[in-house]
N, C-alpha and C positions, 0 to 999 in steps of 0.2 A: 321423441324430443329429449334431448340432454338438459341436464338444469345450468352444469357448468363444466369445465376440461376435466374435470374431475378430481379426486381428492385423491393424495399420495398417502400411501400407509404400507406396513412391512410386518413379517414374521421376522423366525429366527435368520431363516434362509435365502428368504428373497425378499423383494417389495412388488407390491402390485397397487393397480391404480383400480379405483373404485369411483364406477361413471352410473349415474341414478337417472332412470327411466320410467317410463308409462308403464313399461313392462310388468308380467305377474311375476315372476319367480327368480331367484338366480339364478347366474350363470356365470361362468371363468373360460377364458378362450386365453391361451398361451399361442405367443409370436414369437416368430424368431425375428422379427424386429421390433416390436411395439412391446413384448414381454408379457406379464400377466394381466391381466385385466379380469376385474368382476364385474357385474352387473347387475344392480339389484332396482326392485321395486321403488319409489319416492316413500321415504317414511321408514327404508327398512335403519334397523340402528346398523350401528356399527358392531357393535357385542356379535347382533347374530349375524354380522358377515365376518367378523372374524371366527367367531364357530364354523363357518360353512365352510372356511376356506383351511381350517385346520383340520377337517376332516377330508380335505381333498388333496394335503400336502402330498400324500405320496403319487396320488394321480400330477400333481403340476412339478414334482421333482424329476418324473420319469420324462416330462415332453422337455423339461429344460436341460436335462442330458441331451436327448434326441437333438435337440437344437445348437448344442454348444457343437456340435461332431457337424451343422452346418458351412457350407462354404461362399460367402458373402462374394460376389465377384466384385462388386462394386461401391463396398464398405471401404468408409471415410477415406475415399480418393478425393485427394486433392488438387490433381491436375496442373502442377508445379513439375520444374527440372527433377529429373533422375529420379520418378516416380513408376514404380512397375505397374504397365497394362498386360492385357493376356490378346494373343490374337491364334487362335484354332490349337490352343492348350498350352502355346509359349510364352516364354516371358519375356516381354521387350522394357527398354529403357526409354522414357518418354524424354526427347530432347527439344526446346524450345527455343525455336528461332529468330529475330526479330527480322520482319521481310515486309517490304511494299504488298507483298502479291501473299493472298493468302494459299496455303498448301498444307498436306498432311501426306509425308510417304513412308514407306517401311521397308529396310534394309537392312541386312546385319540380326542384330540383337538390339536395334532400335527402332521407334517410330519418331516422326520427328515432324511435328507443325509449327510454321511459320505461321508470322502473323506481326502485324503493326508494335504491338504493344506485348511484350512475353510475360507481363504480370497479370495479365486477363484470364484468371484462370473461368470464367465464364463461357468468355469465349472459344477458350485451350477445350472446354467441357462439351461444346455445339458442335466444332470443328471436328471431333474425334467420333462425336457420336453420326453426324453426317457420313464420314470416311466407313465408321464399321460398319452403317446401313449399306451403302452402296458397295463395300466388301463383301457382304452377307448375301446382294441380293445377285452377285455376279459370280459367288462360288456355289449358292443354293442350287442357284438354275440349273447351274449345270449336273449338280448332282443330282436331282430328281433327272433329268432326260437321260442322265447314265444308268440310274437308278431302274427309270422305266424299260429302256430300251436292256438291261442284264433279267429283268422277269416279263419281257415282255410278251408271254406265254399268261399273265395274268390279268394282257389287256388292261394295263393301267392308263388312263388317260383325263388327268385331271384338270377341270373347265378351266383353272387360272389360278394364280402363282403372287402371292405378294409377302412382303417382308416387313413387319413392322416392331416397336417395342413394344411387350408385354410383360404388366407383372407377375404374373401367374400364371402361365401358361405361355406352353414351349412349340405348340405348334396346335393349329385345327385344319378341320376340313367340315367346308359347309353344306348344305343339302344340296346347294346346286355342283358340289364337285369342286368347290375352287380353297387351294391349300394356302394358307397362313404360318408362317413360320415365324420365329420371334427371331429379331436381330441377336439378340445377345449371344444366340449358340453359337455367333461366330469366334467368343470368345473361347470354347470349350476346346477338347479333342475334337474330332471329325467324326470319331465314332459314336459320340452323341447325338449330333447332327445325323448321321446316317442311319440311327435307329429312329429318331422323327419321324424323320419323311417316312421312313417306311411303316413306321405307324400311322402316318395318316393316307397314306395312299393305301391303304387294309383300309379305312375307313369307306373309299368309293367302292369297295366291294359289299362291305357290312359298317352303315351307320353307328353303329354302337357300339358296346363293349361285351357283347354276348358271347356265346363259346364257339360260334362260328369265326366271330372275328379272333380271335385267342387262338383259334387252331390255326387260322393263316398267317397268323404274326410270329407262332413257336415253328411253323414250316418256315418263312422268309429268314428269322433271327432265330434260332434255337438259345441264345443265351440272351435271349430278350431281358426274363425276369433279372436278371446279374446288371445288365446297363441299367434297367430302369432304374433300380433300389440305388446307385451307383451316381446316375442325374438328380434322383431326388433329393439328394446333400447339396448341391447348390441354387442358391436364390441371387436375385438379381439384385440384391438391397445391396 
């Protein structure tokens, strides 16, 4: 249980927010969207959280580096004229229509949705995000049945296939076999995308992340580790 949103306070170098729980001990989790945050005990003062937290300056200077080298795909879009979206690593020019019939197409170095009202940027937000779901779920497909039918000496064959937004995660694979990919990579390269799937279709082989499954993923992708560290710079914030 939280007492309140918490209390704002600051070093030399940063501010972090300090939120007071049931909890025993400290603690500091660094986001790359929410920023520092403590956590301390009910009762702890403040003295000794600012003690704790300047003995940890160099550990929270080192993740707030890490995190400025992040890439935000979808940081304070405002979904107005002549606004850049990304669609499979490109940069389009989002153009807003006023139209009886709602639409969203892409052509050129634009995407370009229509709609009743071109000030709705709510709307301009649901309409775009519909379009790149069923983008995503109509390029995906096809790329795992290519995907499986180019190693299909591996006998990949996974129970079922869906598309949805996630924040934290870029793709799974369940027990029963059925793959999960998050809409957003269709914002990415392809080669993103294409390192997914093939990590989770290594999944239907080896559930886990053990050295079995490592050794079929450096056979399938040899520069695996290079894409990964490569994906992990962007979040969907």
């Amino acid at each position: 249980m939280v007492v309140n949103d918490g209390i704002r306070t600051s070093m030399n170098e940063f501010n972090y927010k300090v939120i007071f729980s049931g909890r025993r001990s400290i603690s500091i989790i660094v986001s790359p969207d929410k920023g520092v945050t403590v956590r301390a005990p009910y009762r702890t003062s403040l003295k000794t959280i600012e003690r704790f937290v300047g003995e940890k300056t160099d550990w929270i200077r080192k993740h707030l580096v890490n995190h400025s080298d992040l890439t935000r795909i979808n940081h304070n879009k405002k979904y107005i004229e002549g606004e850049i979206h990304f669609l499979r690593g490109m940069e389009y020019r989002l153009v807003v229509t006023e139209s009886a019939k709602q639409f969203v197409t892409q052509h050129d170095d634009i995407i370009e949705v229509g709609l009743l009202s071109s000030d709705n940027s709510n709307k301009i937000k649901v309409l775009l995000a519909k379009w790149y779901k069923l983008k995503a779920v109509e390029i995906f497909r096809e790329k795992i049945e290519d995907t499986c039918r180019k190693y299909n000496e591996y006998n990949f064959n996974p129970s079922g296939f869906s598309v949805k937004f996630m924040k934290s995660r870029w793709g799974s694979c369940s027990s029963k076999g059925k793959i999960t990919l998050n809409a957003e990579l269709i914002k990415l390269e392809d080669r993103f995308t294409d390192y997914v799937i093939i990590h989770e279709l290594c999944h239907l082989r080896f559930h886990n992340h053990g050295k079995d499954f490592y050794k079929l993923l450096l056979e399938l992708v040899p520069d695996y580790k290079l894409i990964r560290k490569e994906l992990k710079k962007f979040i969907t914030k």
